[in-house]
LOVEX-521530 format. One record per residue (C-alpha): residue number from 1; residue in one letter; x, y, z. Coordinates in Angstrom, 1 decimal, always signed. Layout:
BEGIN
 resi resn      u      v      w
  NUM    A      X      Y      Z
...
end
This chain:
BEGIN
 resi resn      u      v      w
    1    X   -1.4  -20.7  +86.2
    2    X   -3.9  -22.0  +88.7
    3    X   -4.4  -25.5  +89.6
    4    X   -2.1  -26.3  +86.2
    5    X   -1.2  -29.8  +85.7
    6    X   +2.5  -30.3  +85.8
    7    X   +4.6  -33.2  +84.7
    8    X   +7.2  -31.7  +87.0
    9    X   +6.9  -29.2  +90.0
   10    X  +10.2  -28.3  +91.7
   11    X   +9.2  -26.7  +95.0
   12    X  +10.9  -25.1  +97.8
   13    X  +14.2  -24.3  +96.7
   14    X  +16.0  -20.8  +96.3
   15    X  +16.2  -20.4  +92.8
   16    X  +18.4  -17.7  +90.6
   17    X  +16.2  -16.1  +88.0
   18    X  +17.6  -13.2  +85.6
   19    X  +14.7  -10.9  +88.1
   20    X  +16.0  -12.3  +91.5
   21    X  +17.5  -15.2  +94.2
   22    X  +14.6  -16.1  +96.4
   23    X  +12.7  -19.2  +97.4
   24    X  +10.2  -19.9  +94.7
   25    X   +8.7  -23.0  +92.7
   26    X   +9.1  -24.5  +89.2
   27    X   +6.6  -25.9  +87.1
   28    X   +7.9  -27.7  +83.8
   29    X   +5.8  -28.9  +80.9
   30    X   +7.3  -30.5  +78.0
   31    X  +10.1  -30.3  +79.0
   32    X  +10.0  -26.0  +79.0
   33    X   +9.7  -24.0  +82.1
   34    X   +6.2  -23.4  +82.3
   35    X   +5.7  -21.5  +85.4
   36    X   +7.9  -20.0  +88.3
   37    X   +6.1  -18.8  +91.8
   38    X   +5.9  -19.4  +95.3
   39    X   +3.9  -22.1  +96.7
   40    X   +2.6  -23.1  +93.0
   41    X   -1.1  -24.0  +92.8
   42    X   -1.8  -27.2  +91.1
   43    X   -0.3  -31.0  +90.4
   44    X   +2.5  -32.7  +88.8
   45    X   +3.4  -36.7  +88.2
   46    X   +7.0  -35.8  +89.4
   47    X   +7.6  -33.5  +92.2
   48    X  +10.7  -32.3  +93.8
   49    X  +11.5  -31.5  +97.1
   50    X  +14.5  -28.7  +96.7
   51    X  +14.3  -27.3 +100.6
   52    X  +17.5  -26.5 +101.7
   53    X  +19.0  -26.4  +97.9
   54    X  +20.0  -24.2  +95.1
   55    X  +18.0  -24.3  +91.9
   56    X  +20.3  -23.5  +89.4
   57    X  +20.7  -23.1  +85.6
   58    X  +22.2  -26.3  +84.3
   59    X  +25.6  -25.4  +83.5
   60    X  +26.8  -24.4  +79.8
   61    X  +30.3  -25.4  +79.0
   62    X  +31.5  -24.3  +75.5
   63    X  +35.0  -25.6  +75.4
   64    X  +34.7  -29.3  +75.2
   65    X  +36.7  -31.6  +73.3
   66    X  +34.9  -34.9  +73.1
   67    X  +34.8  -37.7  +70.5
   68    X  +37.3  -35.9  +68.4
   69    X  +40.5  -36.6  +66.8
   70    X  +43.6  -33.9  +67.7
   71    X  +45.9  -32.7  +64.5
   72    X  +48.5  -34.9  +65.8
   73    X  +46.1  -38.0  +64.9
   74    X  +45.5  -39.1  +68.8
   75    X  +41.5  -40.0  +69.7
   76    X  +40.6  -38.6  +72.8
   77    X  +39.2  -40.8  +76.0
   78    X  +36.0  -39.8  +76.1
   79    X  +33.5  -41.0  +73.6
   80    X  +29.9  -38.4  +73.4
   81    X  +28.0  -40.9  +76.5
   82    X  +31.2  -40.7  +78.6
   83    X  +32.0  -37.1  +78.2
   84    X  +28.2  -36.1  +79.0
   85    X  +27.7  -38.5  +81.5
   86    X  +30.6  -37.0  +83.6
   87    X  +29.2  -33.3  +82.4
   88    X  +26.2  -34.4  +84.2
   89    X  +27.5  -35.5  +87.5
   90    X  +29.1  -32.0  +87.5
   91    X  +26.3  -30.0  +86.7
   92    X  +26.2  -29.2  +83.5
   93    X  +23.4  -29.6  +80.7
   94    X  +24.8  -28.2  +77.9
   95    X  +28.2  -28.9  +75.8
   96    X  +29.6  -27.1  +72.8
   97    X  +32.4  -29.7  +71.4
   98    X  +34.2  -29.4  +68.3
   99    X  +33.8  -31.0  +64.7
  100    X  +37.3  -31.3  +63.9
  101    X  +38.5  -30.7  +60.1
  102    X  +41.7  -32.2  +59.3
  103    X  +43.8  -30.9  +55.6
  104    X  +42.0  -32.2  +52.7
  105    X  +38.8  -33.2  +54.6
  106    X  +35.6  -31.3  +53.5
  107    X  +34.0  -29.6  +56.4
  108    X  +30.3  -30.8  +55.5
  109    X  +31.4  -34.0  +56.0
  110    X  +33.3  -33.5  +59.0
  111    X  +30.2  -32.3  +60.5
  112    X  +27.8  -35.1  +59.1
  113    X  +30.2  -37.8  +60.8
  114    X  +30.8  -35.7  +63.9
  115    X  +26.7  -35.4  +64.6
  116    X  +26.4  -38.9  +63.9
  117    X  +28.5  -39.7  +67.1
  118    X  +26.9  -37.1  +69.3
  119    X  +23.5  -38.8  +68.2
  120    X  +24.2  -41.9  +69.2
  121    X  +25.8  -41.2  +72.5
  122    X  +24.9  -37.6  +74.0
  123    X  +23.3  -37.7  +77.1
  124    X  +22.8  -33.8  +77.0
  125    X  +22.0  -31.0  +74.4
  126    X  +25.0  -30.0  +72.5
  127    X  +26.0  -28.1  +69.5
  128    X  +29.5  -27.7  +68.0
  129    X  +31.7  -25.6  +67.0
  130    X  +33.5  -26.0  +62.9
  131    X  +38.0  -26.4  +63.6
  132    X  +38.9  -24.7  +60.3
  133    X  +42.3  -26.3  +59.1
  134    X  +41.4  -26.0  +55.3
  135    X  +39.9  -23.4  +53.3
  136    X  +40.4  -24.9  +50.0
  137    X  +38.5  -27.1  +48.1
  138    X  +35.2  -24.6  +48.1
  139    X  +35.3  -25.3  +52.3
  140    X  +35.4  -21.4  +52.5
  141    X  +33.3  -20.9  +49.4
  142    X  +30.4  -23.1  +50.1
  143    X  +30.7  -25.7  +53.1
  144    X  +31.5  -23.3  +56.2
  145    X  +28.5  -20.6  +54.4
  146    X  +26.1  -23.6  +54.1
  147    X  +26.7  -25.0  +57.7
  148    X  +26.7  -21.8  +59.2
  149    X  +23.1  -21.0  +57.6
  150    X  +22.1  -24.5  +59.1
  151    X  +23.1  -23.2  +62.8
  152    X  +26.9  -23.7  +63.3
  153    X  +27.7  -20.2  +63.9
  154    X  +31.1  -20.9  +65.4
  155    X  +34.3  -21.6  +63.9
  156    X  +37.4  -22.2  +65.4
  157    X  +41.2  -21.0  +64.5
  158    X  +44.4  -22.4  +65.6
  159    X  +47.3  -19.9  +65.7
  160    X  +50.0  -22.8  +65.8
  161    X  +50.0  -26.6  +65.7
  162    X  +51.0  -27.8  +62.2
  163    X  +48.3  -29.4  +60.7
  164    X  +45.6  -26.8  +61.9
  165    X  +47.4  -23.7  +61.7
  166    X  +46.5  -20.8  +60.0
  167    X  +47.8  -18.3  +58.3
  168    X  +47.5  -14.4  +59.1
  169    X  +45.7  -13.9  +55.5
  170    X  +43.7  -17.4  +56.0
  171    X  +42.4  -15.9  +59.1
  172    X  +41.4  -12.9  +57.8
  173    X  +39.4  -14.4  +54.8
  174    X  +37.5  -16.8  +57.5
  175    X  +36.8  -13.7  +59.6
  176    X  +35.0  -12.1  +56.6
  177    X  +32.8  -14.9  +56.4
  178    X  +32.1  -14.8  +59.7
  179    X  +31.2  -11.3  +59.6
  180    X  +29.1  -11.8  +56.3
  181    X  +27.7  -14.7  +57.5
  182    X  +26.6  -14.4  +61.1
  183    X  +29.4  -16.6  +63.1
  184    X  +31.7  -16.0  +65.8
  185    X  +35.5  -17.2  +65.7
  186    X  +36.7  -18.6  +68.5
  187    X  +40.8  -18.4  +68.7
  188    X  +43.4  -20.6  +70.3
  189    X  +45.2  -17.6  +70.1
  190    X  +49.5  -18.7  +70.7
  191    X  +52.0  -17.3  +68.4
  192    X  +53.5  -20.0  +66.6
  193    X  +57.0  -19.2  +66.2
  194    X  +57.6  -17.7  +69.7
  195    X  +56.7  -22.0  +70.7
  196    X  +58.7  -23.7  +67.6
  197    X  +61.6  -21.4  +68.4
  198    X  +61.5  -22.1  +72.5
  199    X  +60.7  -25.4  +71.5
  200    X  +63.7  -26.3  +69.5
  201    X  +66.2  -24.5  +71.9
  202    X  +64.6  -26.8  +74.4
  203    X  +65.4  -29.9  +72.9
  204    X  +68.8  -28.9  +72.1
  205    X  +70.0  -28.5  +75.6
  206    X  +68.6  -31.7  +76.7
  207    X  +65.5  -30.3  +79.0
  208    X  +62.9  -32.9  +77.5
  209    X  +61.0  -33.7  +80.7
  210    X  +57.2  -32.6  +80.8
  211    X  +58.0  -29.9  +83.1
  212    X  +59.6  -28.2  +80.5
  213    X  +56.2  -27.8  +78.5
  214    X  +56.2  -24.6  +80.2
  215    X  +58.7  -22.6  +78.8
  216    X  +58.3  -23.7  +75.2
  217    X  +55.2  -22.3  +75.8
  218    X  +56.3  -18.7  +76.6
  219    X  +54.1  -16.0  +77.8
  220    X  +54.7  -13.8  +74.9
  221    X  +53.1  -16.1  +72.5
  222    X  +49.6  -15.6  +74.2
  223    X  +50.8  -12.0  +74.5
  224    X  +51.4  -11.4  +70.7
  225    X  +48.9  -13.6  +69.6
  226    X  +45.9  -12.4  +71.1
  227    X  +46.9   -8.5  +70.7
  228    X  +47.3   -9.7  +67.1
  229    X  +43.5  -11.2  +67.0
  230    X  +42.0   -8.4  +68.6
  231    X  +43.5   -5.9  +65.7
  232    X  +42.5   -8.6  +63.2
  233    X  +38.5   -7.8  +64.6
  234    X  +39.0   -4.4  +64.7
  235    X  +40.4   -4.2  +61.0
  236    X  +37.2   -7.2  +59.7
  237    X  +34.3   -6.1  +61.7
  238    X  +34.0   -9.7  +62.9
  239    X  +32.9  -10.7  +66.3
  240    X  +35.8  -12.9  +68.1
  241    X  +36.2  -14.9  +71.1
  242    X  +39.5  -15.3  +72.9
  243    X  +39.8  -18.7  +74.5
  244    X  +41.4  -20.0  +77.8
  245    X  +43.2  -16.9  +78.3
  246    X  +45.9  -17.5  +80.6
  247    X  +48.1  -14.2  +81.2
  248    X  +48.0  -10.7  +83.3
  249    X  +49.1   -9.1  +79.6
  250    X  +46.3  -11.0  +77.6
  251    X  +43.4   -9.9  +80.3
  252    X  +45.0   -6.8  +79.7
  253    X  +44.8   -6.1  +75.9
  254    X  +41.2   -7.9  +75.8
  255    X  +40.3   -4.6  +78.1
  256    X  +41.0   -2.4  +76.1
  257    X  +40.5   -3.6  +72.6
  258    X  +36.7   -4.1  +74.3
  259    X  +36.9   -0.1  +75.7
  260    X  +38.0   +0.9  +71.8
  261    X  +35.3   -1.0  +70.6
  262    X  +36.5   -4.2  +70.0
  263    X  +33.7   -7.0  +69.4
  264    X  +36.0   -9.3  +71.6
  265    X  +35.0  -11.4  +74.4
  266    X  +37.3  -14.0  +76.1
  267    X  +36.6  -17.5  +78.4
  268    X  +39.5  -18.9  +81.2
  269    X  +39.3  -21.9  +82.6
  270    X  +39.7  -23.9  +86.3
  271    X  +43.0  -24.7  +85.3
  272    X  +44.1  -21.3  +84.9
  273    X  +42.7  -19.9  +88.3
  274    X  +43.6  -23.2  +90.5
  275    X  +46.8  -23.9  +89.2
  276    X  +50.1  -22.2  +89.0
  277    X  +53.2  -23.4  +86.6
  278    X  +54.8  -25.3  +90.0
  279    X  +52.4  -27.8  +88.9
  280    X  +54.6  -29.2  +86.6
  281    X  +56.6  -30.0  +89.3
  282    X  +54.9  -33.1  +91.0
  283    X  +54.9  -36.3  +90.4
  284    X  +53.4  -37.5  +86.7
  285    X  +53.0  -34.0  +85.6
  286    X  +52.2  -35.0  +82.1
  287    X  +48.7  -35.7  +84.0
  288    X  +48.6  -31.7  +84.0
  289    X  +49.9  -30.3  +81.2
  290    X  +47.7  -28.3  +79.0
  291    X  +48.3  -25.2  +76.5
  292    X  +48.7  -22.6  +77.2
  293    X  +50.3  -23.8  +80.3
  294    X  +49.5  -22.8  +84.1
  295    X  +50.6  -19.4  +84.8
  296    X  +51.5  -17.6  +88.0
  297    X  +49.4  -16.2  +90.9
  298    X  +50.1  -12.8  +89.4
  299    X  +48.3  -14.2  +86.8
  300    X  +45.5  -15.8  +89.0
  301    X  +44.7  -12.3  +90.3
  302    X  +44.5  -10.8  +86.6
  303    X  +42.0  -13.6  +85.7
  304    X  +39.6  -13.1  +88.8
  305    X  +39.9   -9.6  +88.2
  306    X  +39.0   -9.9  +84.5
  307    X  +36.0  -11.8  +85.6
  308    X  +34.9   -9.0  +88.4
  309    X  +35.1   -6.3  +85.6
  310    X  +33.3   -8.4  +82.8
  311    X  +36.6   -8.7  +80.4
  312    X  +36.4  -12.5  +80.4
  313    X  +32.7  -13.4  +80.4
  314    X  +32.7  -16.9  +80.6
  315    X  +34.8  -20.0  +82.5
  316    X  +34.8  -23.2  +80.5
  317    X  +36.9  -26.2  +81.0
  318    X  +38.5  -26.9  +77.7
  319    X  +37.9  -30.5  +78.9
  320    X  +40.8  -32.5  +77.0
  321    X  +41.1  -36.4  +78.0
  322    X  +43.9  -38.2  +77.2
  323    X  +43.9  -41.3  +79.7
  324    X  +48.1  -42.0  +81.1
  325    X  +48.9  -44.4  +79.1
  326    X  +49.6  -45.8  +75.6
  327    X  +46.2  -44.4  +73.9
  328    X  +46.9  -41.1  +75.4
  329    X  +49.6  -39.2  +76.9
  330    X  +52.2  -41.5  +76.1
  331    X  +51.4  -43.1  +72.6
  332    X  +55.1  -42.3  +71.6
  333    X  +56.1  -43.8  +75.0
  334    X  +57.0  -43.4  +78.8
  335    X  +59.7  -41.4  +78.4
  336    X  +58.5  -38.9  +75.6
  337    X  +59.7  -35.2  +75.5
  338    X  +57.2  -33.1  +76.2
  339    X  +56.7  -32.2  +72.7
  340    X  +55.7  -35.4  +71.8
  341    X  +53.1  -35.4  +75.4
  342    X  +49.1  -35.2  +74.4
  343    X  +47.9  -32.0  +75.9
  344    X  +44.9  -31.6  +77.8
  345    X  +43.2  -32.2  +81.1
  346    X  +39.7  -33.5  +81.7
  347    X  +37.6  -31.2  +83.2
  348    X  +33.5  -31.1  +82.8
  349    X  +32.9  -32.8  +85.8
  350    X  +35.1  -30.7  +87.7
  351    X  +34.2  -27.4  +86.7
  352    X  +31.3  -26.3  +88.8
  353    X  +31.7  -27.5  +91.5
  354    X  +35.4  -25.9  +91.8
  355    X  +34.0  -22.7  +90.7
  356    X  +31.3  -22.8  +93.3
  357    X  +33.3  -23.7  +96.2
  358    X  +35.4  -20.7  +95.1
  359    X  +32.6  -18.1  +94.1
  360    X  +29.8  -19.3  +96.6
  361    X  +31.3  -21.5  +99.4
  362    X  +33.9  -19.1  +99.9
  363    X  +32.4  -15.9  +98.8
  364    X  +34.5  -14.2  +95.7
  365    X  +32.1  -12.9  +93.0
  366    X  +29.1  -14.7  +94.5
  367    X  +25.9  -16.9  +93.0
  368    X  +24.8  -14.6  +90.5
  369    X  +28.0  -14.0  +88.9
  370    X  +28.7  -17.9  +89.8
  371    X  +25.9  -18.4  +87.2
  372    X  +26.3  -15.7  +85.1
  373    X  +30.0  -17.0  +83.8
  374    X  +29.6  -20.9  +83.8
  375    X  +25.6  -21.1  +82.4
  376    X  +24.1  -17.3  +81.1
  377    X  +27.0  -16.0  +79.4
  378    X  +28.2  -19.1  +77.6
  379    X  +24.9  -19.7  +76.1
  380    X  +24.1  -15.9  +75.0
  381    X  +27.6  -15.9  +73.7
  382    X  +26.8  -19.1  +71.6
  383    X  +23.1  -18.2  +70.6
  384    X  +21.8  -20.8  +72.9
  385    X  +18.9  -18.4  +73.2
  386    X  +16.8  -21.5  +75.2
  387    X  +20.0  -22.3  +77.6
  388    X  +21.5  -20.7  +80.5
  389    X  +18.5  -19.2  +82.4
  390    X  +15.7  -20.2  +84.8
  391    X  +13.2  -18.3  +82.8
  392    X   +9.4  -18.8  +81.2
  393    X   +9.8  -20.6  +77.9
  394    X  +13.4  -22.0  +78.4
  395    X  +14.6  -25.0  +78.4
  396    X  +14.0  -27.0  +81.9
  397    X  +17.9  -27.5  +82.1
  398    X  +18.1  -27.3  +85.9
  399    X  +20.9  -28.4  +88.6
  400    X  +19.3  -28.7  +92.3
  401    X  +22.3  -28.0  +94.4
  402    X  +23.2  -29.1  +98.3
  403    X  +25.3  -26.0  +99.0
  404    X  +26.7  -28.3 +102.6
  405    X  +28.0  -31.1 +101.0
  406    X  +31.4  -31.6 +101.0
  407    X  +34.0  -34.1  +99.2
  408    X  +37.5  -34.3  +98.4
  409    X  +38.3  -35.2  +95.2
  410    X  +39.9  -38.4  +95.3
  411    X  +42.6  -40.0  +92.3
  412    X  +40.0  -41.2  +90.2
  413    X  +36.7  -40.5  +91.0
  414    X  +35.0  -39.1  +87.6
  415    X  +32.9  -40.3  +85.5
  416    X  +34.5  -39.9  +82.2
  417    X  +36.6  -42.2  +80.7
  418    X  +40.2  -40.4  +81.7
  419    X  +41.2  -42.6  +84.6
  420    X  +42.4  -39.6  +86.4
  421    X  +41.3  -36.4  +88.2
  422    X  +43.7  -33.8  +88.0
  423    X  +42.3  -32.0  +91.4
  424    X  +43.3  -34.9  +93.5
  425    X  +43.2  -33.8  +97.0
  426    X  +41.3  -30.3  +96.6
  427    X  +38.1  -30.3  +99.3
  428    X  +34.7  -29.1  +97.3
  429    X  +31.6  -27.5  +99.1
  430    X  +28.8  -27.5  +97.4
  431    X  +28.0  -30.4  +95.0
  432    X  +25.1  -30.9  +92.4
  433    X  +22.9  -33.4  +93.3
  434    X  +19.7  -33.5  +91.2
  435    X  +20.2  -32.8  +87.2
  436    X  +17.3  -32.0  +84.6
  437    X  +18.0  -31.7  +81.1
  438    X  +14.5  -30.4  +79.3
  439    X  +13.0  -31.7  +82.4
  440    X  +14.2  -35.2  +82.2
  441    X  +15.8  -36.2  +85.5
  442    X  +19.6  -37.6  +84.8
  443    X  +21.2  -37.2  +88.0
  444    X  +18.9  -37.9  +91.0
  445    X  +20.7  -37.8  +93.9
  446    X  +23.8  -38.2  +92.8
  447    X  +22.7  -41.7  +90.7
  448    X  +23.1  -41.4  +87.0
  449    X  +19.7  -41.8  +84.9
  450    X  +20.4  -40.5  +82.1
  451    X  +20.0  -42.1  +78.4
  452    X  +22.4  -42.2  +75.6
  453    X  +21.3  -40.5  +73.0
  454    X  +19.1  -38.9  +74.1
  455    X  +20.4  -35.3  +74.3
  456    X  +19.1  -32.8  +71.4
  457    X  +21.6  -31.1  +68.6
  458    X  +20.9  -26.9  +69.2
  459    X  +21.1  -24.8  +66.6
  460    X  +22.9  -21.3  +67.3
  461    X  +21.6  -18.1  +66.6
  462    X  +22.9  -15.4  +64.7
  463    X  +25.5  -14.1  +67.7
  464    X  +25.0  -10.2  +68.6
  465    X  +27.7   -8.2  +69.8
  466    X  +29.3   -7.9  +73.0
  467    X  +29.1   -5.1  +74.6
  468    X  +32.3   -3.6  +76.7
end
């Protein structure tokens, strides 16, 4: 495109393309990517110096809980402007959150309210994913069909937790939908009486502390349940998605259900490959505790290794904020047993950059697989077809990187709403420091910019399968 007009020309910096990683420019119009060279002919009102950076994908984090009420009745920190503000400082331009359906509720209606929210405050492009707790009241028959027509083609299943559990035969009839319909199901995949019955033996001896979350949490309930989930998609024909898989064993049976043929694919998180169960063990561990819990390093080693071999395709951060205090961890008091302790972490902010320091800084998987797990893969697993790639005709969603810069994460230093960053102490290098979302500058170094509001709803493609 010779002598193009521009309104945005990012120049100099060493981009990552689907074809390559080399120093090139980045013409945007309309907030698209209009053109990608070296030494770009033509003008734009913006330009961009990148020299010395990394252009970048915007990141794509699928595992967000934002806005939303849990099934014990607690609302989270983080309202949609808070939640994508800090998702912006850390890189990322696209969420996937969750439109959560409490018993009796009708899911169209969950939805309606829920987009309402993310209009008002979303900084970024989002879409979300349908929390299935009822399938009565024609929510199997005619809401969850209708909305996935209308682009929310993913639904998520609890395996425990009272009020959002689901049955095996419940699961079953949702993942014939799914597979009628076009959707993927997306599994917090624990067995539930494994946790009730470690739980309640628990109690009973007195060991209430939150260090104890741990071992009601056993190993063998992510075991069971996702070896159960990946025969469940074998037996439907439905495509499945593990989430935050935590365990050696897990990694393990999401192999080989994908070598059989299993339409399976799986996401960890940055809590599960930078934190063992000792955790617990520190001062105010509620501040950590998440489920499935922290593992061991045996387990650490199974989750990079998954990641090498393409069995988990993605890294999210299940971003959970409960702030420490009344409205969050503790609303049933200081000295709760951990049953009784709001689960979750906040993460979106802290995502890249962790993963960068680990795959790029220090070298284990590199930049291409880097971007591959936290921006391509999360969107083509999502139907994002316009997210997750510096490519012609995508969206502009771009992160300019200073790969030298260096910062230790300090007590409370987000920008969310959590009060609290659970990777206190642990030194980063490599930190975003420009943001673009459709070509709209919202970080500029390191300054927020960004809008309220004005981040897009995106509607998901039909989701093809995975291939082992």
């Amino acid at each position: 495109m010779r002598n193009a007009i521009y309104d945005v020309i990012i120049r100099n910096g060493t981009s990552v393309t689907p074809q390559a990683t080399a120093k090139t420019d980045i013409g945007i119009v309309s907030g698209k990517i209009a053109e990608i060279g070296p030494n770009l002919a033509g003008s734009a009102k913006t330009e961009i110096d990148a020299t010395g950076h990394l252009v970048l994908p915007g990141g794509v984090d699928t595992h967000c809980h934002i806005e939303q009420i849990s099934g014990a009745g607690l609302m989270n920190a983080d309202t949609f402007e808070t939640a994508t503000r800090s998702a912006a400082y850390g890189g990322t331009t696209t969420v996937v959150s969750f439109a959560a359906q409490h018993p009796g509720h009708k899911m169209r209606q969950v939805v309606a309210d829920y987009s309402a929210l993310a209009r008002k405050g979303a900084v970024i492009d989002h879409a979300f994913h349908m929390i299935v707790s009822d399938t009565g009241n024609g929510n199997l028959t005619e809401d969850i069909p209708a909305l996935i027509v209308q682009g929310h083609r993913s639904i998520k299943i609890f395996t425990t937790y009272d009020k959002v559990r689901q049955d095996d035969k419940s699961i079953l009839d949702i993942l014939d939908v799914a597979k009628r319909d076009g959707a993927l199901v997306c599994f917090h995949a624990e067995n539930d009486g494994l946790i009730r019955n470690m739980t309640e033996k628990l109690l009973a001896d007195g060991k209430t502390a939150p260090k104890y979350h741990a071992a009601s949490h056993p190993r063998a309930a992510e075991i069971e349940a996702i070896d159960r989930m990946c025969r469940f998609a074998a037996f439907s024909g439905a495509g499945i998605m593990i989430f935050h898989v935590s365990t050696r064993e897990g990694v393990q049976i999401i192999r080989d259900a994908r070598a059989n043929g299993v339409n399976v694919q799986a996401e960890t998180c940055p809590h599960y490959l930078f934190m063992t169960v000792d955790i617990l063990e520190r001062e105010n561990p509620a501040r950590f505790m998440c489920s499935p819990p922290q593992r061991t390093k045996d387990d650490q080693h199974a989750l990079w290794e998954g990641l090498a071999d393409g069995t988990i395709q993605l890294v999210t951060s299940d971003h959970a904020p409960y702030r420490m205090d009344e409205t969050g961890k503790f609303a049933h008091g200081q000295d709760a047993p951990f049953n009784k302790i709001a689960n979750g972490m906040p993460g979106l902010e802290t995502r890249l950059p962790l993963m960068f320091n680990a795959m790029v800084s220090e070298g284990r998987l590199g930049l291409r697989v880097f971007v591959e797990v936290t921006a391509t893969a999360p969107a083509r697993a999502f139907g994002l077809t316009q997210k997750g790639q510096i490519a012609k005709g995508f969206d502009a969603d771009i992160t300019i990187w200073h790969p030298e810069r260096e910062t230790i994460y300090a007590a409370n230093d987000l920008h969310d709403n959590v009060g609290y960053n659970p990777f206190v102490g642990t030194k980063i290098k490599g930190l975003p420091v420009t943001v673009l979302s459709r070509g709209q500058v919202v970080l500029q170094d390191r300054n927020f910019k960004g809008t309220a509001g004005s981040g897009q709803w995106l509607k998901m493609a039909v989701p093809h399968a995975s291939a082992p």
